[in-house]
C-alpha positions as CSV (number, residue, x, y, z in Angstrom):
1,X,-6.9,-1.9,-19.7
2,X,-4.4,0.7,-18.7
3,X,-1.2,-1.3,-17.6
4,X,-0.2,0.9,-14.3
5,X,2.9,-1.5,-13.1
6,X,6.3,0.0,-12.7
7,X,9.8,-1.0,-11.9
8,X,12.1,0.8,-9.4
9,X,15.5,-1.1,-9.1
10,X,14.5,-4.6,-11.0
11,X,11.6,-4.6,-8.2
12,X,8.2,-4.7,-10.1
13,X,5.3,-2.3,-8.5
14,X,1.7,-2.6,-9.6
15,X,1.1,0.7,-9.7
16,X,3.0,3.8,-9.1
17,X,1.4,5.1,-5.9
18,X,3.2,4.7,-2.6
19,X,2.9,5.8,0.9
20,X,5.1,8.5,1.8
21,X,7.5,7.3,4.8
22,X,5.8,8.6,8.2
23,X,2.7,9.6,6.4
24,X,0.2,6.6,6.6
25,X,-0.2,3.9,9.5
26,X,-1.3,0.8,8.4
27,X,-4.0,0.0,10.5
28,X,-8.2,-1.6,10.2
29,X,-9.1,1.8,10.3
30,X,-6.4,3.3,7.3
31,X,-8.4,0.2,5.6
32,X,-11.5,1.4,5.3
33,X,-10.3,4.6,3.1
34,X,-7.4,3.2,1.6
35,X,-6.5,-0.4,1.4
36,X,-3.2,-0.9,1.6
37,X,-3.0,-4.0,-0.8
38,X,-4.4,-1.3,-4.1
39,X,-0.9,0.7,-3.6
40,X,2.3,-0.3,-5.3
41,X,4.5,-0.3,-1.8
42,X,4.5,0.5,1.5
43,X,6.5,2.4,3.4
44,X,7.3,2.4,7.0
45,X,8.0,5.5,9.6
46,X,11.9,5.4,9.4
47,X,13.0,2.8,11.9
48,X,16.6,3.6,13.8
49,X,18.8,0.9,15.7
50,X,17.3,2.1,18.8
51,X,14.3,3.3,20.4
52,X,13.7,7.3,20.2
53,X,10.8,9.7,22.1
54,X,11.3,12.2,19.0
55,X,11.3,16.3,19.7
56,X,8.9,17.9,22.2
57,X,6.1,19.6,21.9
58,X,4.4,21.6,19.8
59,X,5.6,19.2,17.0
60,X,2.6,20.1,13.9
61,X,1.7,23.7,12.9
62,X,-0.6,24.2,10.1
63,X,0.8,26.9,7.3
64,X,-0.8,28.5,4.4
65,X,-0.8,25.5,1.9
66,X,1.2,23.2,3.9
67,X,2.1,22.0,7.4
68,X,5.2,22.1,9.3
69,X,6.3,19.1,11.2
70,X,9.0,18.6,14.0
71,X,8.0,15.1,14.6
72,X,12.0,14.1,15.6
73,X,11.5,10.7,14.2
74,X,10.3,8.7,17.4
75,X,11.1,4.8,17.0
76,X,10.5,1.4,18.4
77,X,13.4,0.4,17.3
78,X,15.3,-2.2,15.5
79,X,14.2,-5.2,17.9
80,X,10.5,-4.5,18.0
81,X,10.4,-3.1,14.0
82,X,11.6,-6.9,12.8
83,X,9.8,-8.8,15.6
84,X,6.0,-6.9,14.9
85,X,6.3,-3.8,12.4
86,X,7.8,-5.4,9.6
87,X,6.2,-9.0,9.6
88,X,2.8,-7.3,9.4
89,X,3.9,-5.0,6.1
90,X,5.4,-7.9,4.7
91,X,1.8,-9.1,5.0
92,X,-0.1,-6.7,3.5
93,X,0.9,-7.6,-0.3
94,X,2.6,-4.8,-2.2
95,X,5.8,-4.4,-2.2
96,X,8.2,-3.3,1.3
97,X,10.2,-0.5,1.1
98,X,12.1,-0.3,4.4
99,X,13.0,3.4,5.5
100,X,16.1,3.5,8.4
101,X,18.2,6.3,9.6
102,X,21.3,6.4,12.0
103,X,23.6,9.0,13.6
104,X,26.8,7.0,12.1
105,X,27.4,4.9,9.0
106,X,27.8,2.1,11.2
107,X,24.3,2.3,12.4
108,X,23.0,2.4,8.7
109,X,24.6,-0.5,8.1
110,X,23.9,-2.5,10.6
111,X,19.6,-2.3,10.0
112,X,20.3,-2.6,6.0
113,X,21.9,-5.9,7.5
114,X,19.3,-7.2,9.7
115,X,16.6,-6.0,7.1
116,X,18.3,-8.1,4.6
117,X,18.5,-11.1,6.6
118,X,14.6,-10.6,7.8
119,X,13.6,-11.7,4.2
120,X,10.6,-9.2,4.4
121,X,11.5,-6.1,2.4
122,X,12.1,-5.7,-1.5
123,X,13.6,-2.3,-1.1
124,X,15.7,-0.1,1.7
125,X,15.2,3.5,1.8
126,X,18.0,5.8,3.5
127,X,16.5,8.8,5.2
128,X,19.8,11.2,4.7
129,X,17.4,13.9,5.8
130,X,18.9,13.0,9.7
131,X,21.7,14.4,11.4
132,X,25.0,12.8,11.3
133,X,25.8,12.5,14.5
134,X,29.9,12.8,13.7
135,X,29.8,15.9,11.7
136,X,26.5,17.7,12.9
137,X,24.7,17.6,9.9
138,X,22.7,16.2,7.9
139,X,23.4,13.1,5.7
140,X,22.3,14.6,2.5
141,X,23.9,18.0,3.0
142,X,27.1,16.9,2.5
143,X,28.4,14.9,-1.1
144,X,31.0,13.6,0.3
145,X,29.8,12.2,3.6
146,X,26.8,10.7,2.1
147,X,29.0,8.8,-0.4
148,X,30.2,7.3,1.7
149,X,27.6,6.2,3.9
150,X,25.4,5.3,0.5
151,X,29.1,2.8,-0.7
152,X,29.1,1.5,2.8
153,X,25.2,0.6,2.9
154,X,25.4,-1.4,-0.5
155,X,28.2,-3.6,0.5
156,X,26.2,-4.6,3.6
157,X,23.5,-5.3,1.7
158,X,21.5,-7.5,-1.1
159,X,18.5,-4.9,-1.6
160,X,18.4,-1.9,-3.9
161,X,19.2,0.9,-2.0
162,X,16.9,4.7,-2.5
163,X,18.6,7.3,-1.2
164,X,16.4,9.9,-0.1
165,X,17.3,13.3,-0.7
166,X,17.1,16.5,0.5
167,X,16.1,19.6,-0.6
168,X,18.0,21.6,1.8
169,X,21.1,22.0,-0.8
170,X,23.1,23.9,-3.3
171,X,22.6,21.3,-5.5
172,X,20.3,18.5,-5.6
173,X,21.3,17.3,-9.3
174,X,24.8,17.0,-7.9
175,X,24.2,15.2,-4.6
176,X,22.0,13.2,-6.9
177,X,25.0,12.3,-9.3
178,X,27.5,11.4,-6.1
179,X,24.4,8.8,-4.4
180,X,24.2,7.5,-7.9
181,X,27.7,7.1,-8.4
182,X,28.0,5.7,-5.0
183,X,25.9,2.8,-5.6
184,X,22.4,3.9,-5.2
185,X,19.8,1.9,-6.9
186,X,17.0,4.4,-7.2
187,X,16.4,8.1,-5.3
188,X,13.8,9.6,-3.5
189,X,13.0,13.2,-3.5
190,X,12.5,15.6,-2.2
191,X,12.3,15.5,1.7
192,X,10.6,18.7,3.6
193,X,12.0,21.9,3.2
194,X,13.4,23.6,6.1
195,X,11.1,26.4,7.8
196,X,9.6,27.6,11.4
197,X,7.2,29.8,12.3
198,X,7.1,32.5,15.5
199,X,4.2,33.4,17.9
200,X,3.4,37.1,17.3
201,X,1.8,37.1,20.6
202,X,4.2,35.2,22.7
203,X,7.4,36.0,20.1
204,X,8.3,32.8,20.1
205,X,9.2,30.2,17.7
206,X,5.6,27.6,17.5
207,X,7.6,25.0,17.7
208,X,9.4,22.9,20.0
209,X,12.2,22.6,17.9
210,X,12.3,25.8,16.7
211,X,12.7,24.8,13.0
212,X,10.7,21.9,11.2
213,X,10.3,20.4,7.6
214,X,7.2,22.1,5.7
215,X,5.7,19.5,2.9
216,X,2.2,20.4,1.4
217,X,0.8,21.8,-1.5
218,X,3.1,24.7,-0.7
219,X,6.3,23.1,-1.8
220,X,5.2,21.2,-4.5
221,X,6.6,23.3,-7.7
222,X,9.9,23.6,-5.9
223,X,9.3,19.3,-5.7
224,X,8.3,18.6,-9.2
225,X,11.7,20.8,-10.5
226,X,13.7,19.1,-8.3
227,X,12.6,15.9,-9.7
228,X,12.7,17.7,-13.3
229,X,16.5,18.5,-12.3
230,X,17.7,15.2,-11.4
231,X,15.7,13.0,-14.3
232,X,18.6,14.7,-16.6
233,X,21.5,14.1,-14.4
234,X,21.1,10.7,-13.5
235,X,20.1,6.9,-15.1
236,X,18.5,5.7,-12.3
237,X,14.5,5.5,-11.1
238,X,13.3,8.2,-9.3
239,X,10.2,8.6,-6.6
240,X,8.8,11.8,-6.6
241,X,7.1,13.3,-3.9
242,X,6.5,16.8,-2.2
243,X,2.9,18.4,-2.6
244,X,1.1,15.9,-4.1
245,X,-2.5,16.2,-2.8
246,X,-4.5,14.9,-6.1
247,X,-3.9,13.2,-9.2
248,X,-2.8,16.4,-11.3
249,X,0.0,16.5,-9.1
250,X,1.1,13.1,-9.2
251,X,0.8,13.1,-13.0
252,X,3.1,16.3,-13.1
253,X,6.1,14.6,-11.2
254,X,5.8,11.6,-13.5
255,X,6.0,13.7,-16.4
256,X,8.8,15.7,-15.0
257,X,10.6,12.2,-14.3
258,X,9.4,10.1,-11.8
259,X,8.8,6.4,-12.4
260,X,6.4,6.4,-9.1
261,X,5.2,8.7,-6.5
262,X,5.1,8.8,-2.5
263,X,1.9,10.6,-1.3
264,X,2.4,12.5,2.2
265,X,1.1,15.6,4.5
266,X,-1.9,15.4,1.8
267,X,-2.8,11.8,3.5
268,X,-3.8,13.9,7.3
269,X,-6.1,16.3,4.9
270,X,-8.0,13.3,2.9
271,X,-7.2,9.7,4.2
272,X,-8.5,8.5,0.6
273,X,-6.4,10.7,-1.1
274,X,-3.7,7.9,-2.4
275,X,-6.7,5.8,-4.0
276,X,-8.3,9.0,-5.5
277,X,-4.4,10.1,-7.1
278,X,-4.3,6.3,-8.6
279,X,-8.1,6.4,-10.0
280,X,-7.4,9.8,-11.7
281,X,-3.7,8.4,-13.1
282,X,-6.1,6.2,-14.6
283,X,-8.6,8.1,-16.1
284,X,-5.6,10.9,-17.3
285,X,-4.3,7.8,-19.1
286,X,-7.2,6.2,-20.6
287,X,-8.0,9.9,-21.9
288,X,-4.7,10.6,-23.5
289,X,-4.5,7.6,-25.6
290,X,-2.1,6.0,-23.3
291,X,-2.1,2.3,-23.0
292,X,1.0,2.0,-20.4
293,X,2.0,4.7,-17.2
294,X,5.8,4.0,-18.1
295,X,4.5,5.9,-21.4
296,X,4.4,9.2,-19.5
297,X,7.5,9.2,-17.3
298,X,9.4,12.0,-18.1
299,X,7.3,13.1,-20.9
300,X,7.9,16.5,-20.7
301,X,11.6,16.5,-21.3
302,X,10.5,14.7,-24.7
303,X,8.0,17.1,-25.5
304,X,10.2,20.1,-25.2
């Protein structure tokens, strides 16, 4: 038997498959092509302190290898997330990874509070992929800034802290170094890339918000050296994610350094696609003489 558990922050996964954070909606019909208790944690859509519409319309357009999205990050909110969203993730039997944003630190640390104090989540994710509302950009774009939100988060709460990163910088192996030294418990990268795309006909920008994130196939050797990057500068558990849209590519951002991985865009393409990654995981195991995943995570530094 191939032993496929993990650990990200002292928090023990089954397996190292998880549902990318807006990516997957638990539902009876999600069910039927993947069930939501064979994946190592859930994740939810990142929850904010108060209710949000998210951007107008157009907010998807399909690229070559990819999608771009400017979903805006609609929420319930706070309120209705602990009183119905999060009881019924709690449920389901993996592990809870609990995804907020905020437009101040204050915000941030109010839901890793509540969260907390809910009892229902193992892990909090920060999306630092959102604008700060005090300086105008986002979280993860600036060290210094995010430092400080990442220190202020930890002291308000009990549960290992991700931060999520973006791609959108100089230097992800440095803001991965100041979240780390900050207090972050694990990372999670990357985010979507920054892109748009204009209307030759109309010669206007497709979507509503002008720019959006592009994930997909498209972006994932960009993801898997990011991840590559930031296994060397840092001691602490990474999630990899960006492209993955089968097993290969999940297997490549473990062996670049990933101790799990967050499947995405690839879920709207192939609903099954997060059970077919952790079957062939399996299989690439069993074939390489491996008895253990955690056998494989960053491999290819090793092999160099």
């Amino acid at each position: 038997m191939i032993d496929l558990s993990v650990e990200i922050a002292g928090v023990r996964l089954a397996n190292p498959v998880l549902s990318a954070s807006g990516a997957w909606e638990f539902s009876e019909r999600s069910e039927a092509c993947t069930p939501a208790a064979s994946l190592g944690a859930v994740i939810n859509k990142t929850v904010f302190r108060d209710p949000r519409p998210g951007n107008p319309p157009p907010r998807l357009h399909e690229t070559p290898g990819g999608m771009l999205n400017a979903i805006g990050i609609p929420s319930e909110g706070i309120e209705d997330f602990l009183a119905a969203k999060l009881p019924r993730l709690h449920s389901l039997g993996p592990a809870v990874i609990a995804s907020i944003a905020g437009g101040s630190v204050a915000e941030f640390c109010e839901l890793a509070a509540r969260i907390d104090a809910s009892g229902m989540a193992d892990l909090l994710e920060l999306n630092l992929s959102c604008p700060n509302l005090g300086h105008g950009t986002p979280w993860a774009e600036d060290e210094a800034v995010m430092s400080d939100l990442v220190k202020s988060v930890c002291g308000e709460t009990r549960l290992p802290v991700i931060a999520k990163l973006s791609p959108n910088v100089t230097d992800i192996a440095g803001a991965a170094r100041a979240a780390e030294k900050a207090g972050a418990a694990a990372l999670a990268l990357v985010n979507t890339y920054k892109g748009m795309a204009i209307d030759i006909r109309t010669a206007r920008p497709v979507l509503g918000n002008v720019t959006g994130g592009l994930s997909g196939p498209a972006i994932r050797p960009l993801a898997v050296y990011a991840v590559w990057a930031v296994y060397q500068a840092v001691d602490i558990p990474l999630i990899g994610m960006g492209g993955i849209a089968g097993w290969r590519d999940a297997v490549e951002h473990i062996l670049a350094g990933a101790s799990a991985v967050a499947v995405g865009m690839y879920n709207f393409v192939n609903p099954g696609a997060m059970g077919e990654v952790l079957a062939g995981l399996a299989d690439y195991l069993e074939a390489g003489g491996f008895t253990s995943v955690r056998q494989i995570i960053g491999l290819a530094h090793r092999s160099r």
